[in-house]
C-alpha positions in Angstrom: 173.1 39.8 -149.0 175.9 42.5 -149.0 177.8 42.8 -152.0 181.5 41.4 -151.2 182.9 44.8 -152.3 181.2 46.5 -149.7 183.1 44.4 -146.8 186.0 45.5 -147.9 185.2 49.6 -146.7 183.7 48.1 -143.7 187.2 46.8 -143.3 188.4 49.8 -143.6 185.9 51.7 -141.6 186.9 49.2 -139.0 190.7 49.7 -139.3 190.5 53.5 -139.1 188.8 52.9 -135.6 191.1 51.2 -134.4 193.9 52.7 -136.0 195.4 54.3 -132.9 195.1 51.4 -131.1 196.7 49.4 -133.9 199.8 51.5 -133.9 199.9 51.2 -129.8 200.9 47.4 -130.7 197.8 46.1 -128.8 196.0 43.1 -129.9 193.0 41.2 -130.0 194.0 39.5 -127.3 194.7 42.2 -125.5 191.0 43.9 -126.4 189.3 40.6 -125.1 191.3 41.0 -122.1 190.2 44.4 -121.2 187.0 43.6 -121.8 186.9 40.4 -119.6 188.3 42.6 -116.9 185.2 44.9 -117.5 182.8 42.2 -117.0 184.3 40.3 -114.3 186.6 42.3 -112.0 188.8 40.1 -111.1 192.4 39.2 -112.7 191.6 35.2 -112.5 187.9 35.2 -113.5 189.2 37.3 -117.0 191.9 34.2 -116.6 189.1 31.8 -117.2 187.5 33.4 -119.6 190.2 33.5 -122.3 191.7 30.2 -120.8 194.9 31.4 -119.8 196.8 30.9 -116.5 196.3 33.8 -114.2 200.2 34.9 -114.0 199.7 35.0 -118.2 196.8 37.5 -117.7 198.8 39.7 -115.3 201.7 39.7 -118.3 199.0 41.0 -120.7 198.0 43.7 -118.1 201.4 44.6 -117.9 202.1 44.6 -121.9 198.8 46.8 -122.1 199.8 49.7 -119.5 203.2 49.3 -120.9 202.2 50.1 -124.5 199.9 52.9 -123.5 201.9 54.0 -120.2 198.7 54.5 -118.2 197.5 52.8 -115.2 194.3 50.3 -116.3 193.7 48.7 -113.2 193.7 49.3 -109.5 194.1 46.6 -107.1 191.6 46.2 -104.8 191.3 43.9 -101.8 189.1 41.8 -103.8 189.5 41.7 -107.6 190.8 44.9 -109.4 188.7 48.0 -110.5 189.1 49.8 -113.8 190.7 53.2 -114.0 189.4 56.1 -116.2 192.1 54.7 -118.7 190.8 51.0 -118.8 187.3 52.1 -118.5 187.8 54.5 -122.1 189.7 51.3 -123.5 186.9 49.0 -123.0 184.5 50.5 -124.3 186.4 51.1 -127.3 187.9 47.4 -127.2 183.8 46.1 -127.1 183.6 48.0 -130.5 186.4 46.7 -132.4 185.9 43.1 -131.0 182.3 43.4 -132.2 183.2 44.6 -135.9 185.7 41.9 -135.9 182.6 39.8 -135.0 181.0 41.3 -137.6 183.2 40.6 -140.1 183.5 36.8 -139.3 179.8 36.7 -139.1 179.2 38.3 -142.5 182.0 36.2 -144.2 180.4 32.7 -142.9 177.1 33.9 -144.7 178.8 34.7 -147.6 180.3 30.7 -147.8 176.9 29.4 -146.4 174.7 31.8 -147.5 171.6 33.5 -145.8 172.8 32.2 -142.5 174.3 34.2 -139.2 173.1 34.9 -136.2 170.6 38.5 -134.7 170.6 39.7 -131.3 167.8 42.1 -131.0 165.9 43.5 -127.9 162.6 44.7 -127.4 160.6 46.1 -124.7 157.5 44.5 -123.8 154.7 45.9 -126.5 156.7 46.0 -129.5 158.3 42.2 -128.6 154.6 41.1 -128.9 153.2 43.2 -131.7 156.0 43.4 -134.6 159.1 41.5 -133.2 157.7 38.3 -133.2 155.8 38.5 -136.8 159.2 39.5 -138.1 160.6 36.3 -136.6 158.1 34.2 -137.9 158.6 35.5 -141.1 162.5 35.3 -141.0 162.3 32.3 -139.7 160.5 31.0 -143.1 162.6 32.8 -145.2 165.8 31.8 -143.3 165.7 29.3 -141.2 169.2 28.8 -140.3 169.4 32.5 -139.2 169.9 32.6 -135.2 168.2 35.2 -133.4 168.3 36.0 -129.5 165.9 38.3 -128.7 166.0 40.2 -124.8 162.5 41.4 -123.6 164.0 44.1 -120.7 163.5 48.1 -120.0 164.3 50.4 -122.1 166.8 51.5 -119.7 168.5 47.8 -119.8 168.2 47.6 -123.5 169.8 51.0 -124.1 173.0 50.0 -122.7 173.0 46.5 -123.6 173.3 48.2 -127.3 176.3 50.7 -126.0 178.0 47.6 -124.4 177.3 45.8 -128.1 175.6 43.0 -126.7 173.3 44.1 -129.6 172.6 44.2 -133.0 169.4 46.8 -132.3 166.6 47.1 -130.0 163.3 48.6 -130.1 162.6 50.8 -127.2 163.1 54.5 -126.3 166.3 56.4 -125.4 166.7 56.8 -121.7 166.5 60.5 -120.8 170.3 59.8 -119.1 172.1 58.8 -121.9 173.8 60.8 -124.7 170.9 60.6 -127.7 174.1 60.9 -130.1 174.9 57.8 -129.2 172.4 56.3 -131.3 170.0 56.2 -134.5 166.5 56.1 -133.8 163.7 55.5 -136.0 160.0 56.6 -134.0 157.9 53.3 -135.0 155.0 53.8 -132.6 153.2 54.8 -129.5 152.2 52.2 -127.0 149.0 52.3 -125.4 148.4 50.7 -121.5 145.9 49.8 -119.9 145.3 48.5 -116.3 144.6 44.5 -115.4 143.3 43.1 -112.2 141.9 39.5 -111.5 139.0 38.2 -112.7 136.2 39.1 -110.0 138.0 42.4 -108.6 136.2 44.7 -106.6 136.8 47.0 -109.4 135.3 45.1 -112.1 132.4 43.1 -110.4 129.9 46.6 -110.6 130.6 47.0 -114.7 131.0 50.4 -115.9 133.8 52.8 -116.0 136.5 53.4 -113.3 138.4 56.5 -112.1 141.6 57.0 -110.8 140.4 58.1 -107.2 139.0 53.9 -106.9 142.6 52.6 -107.7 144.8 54.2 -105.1 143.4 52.1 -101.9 144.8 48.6 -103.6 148.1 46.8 -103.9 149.9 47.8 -107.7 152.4 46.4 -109.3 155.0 48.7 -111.0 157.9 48.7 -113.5 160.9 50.9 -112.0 160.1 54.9 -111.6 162.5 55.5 -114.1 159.7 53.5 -116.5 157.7 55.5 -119.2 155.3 53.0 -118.3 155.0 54.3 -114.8 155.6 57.9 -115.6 152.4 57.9 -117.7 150.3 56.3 -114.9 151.8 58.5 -111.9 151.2 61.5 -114.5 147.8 60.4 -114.5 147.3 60.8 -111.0 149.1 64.0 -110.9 147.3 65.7 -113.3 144.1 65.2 -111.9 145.3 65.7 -108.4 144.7 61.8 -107.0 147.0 61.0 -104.5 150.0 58.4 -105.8 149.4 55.0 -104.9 151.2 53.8 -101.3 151.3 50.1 -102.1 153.8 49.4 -104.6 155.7 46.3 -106.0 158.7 47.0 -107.8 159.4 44.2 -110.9 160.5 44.3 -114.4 159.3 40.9 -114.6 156.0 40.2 -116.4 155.2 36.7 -115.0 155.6 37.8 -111.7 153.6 40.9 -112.4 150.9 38.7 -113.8 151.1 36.1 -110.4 150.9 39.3 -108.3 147.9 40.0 -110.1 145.8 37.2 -110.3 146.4 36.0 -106.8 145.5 39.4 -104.7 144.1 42.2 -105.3 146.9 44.3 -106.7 146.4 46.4 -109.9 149.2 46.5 -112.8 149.8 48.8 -115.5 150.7 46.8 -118.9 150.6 47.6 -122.5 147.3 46.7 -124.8 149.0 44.3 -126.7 150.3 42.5 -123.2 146.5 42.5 -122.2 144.9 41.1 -125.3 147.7 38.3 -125.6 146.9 37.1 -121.9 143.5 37.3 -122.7 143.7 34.7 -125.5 145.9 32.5 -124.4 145.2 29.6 -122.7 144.8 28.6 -119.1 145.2 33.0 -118.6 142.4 34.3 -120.4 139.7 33.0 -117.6 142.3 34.4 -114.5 142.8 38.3 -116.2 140.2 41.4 -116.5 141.2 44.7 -117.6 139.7 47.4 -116.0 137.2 49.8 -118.0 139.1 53.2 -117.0 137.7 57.0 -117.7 140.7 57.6 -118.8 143.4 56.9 -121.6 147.0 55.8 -121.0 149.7 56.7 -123.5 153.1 55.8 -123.2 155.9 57.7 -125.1 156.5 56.8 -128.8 159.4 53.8 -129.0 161.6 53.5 -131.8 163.9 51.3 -133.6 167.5 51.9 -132.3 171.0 51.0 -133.8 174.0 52.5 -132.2 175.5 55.2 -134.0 178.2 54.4 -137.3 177.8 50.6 -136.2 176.9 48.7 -139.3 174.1 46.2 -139.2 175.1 42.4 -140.6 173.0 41.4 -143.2 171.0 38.7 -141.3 169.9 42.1 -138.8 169.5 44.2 -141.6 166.8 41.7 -142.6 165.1 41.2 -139.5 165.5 45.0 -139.0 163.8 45.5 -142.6 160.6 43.0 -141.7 160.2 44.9 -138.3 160.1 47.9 -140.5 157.5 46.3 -142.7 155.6 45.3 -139.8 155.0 49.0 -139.3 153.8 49.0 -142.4 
C-alpha cells in the first residue's frame, strides 16, 4: 500500500493541474457539471444527474462562462452542444474529478486497508489469458477489492481510458489517436484462428484449408478498423484471394458465436477464444476450428495507462499480477 507521504505530492501533482482552474473560482461542482453536460447534452438530464433543479443548473452555466468569459454551450433545438471552450474544460474537468476520486479512493484503503475498487478493460485474448488469472489471484489476496472489467475493441477501450472511465486497459493504441497520450507496455502478440460449426463443409474432408475455400461463405467480422480484421483481409491481399462479400459486422462475441454455430458463416477469433469454447460446456460439441495453410497474427497489445495519471494502489496491484502473468 502507498506510503501516506507519497499522497501528499499526488496532492500536489493534482493541485498544479488544476491550478488555473482553481484560481478561475470554479468548483467541483462546477467540474461535475461540465462533465454531465458532456455526457448527456441536455441542461435537465445534467439536472438530474447532480440532483439539482434545472433553473439551478442553468445558474451554474452562467457562473462558469462568467468566471471564464467564454461561451460553453450552444443552445440547440433540442438539448445544448458543447463549444470548443466546454469541450477543452471537460476533458480537463474528467481529470481532476478523477484524481479527486483517486484520492478518496486511496484514503478509504488507508482506514480499511487493502480495499478500493479497479476498473480495467481488456480486449478479448488478453481478458481470457492473463486478466482473469490476475483476478483470481487478487481476488484471494484481496477480496474486498472491487474490480469492473470491460471486454470491448481496442478502439472503445482507448477512449474509455482518455474519458477516465479507466484505471488501464490492455489493448493496442488506435492508429487515430495521439500515442502521447498514453504509456504502453508491449505484453504480447495474439494469434487467431478461424471457427466454423461442427460438420462444416470446410472441416468434414480433414486436412488443411486455403484462403481461396473461405471466400464463397457467410463471415462474421469485428469492425474494419479491427487489427483482428486487418490481419485476415491482409491475408487475402497478400495472396491475391478476393475479400470476402458476405460480411456481418459485430463486436459482440456471443453473437459472433450464435452466427457461427447456426449457419454456415466463418469467424475470425483469437486462440485463446477458440480453446476456451472448446472446453467449456454445452460449446465444445457445437465449435470446430478450421485447419488453415496459413498463420494469423494479430498486432502485439500492451498494457496501457494514460499518460502522468497515477495508478491507485488496488490497480497497481492488479496491474502488477497482470504483469506477472506475463511472466
Amino acid at each position: 500500500m502507498r506510503n501516506p507521504a507519497n499522497l501528499v505530492k499526488d496532492a500536489g501533482r493534482f493541485l498544479s493541474a488544476g491550478d488555473k482552474l482553481v484560481r478561475s473560482g470554479l468548483s467541483l461542482r462546477h467540474m461535475r457539471m461540465i462533465v454531465a453536460l458532456d455526457d448527456h447534452g441536455r441542461v435537465s438530464a445534467a439536472a438530474q444527474v447532480m440532483n439539482i433543479s434545472q433553473p439551478a443548473a442553468s445558474r451554474i452555466i452562467a457562473e462558469m462562462e462568467s468566471a471564464l468569459e467564454v461561451k460553453l454551450a450552444e443552445r440547440l433545438p433540442r438539448g445544448i452542444q458543447l463549444t470548443p471552450y466546454g469541450k477543452a474544460l471537460a476533458k480537463r474537468a474528467r481529470s481532476i474529478l478523477l484524481e479527486m476520486r483517486e484520492a478518496d479512493r486511496e484514503i478509504s484503503e488507508l482506514k480499511a486497508g487493502k480495499g478500493g475498487s479497479v476498473f480495467l478493460g481488456a480486449v478479448t485474448a488478453p481478458a481470457i489469458e492473463l486478466a482473469v488469472p490476475a483476478i483470481r489471484e487478487i481476488r484471494r489476496l484481496y477480496p474486498r477489492i472491487e474490480i469492473t472489467m470491460q471486454v470491448e475493441t481496442s478502439n472503445v477501450l482507448a477512449r474509455e481510458l482518455i474519458a477516465s472511465r479507466h484505471d488501464f486497459i490492455i489493448a493496442r493504441i488506435p492508429d487515430d489517436l495521439n500515442p502521447r497520450l498514453f504509456e504502453a507496455r508491449v505484453i504480447g502478440i495474439e494469434k487467431a484462428c478461424l471457427i466454423v460449426r461442427r460438420g462444416h463443409p470446410l472441416t468434414a474432408g480433414g486436412g488443411t484449408v486455403g484462403l481461396d475455400r473461405t471466400a464463397a461463405y457467410d463471415w462474421v467480422f469485428q469492425s474494419g478498423g479491427s487489427p483482428l480484421r486487418q490481419a485476415i483481409e491482409a491475408n487475402f491481399l497478400n495472396r491475391n484471394t478476393p475479400l470476402p462479400e458476405r460480411i456481418l459486422n459485430t463486436s459482440s462475441l456471443l453473437l459472433t458465436l450464435v452466427m457461427v454455430a447456426q449457419s454456415d458463416a466463418i469467424a475470425p477469433v483469437s486462440v485463446q477464444v477458440a480453446r476456451f469454447i472448446q472446453s467449456a460446456e454445452g460449446l465444445g460439441g457445437a465449435i470446430d476450428v478450421v485447419a488453415t495453410e496459413f498463420d494469423i497474427e494479430v498486432r502485439p497489445y500492451s498494457l496501457i495507462t494514460a499518460r502522468n495519471r497515477v495508478l491507485s494502489p488496488a490497480a497497481k496491484m492488479l496491474y502488477d499480477l497482470i504483469l506477472r502473468e506475463v511472466g
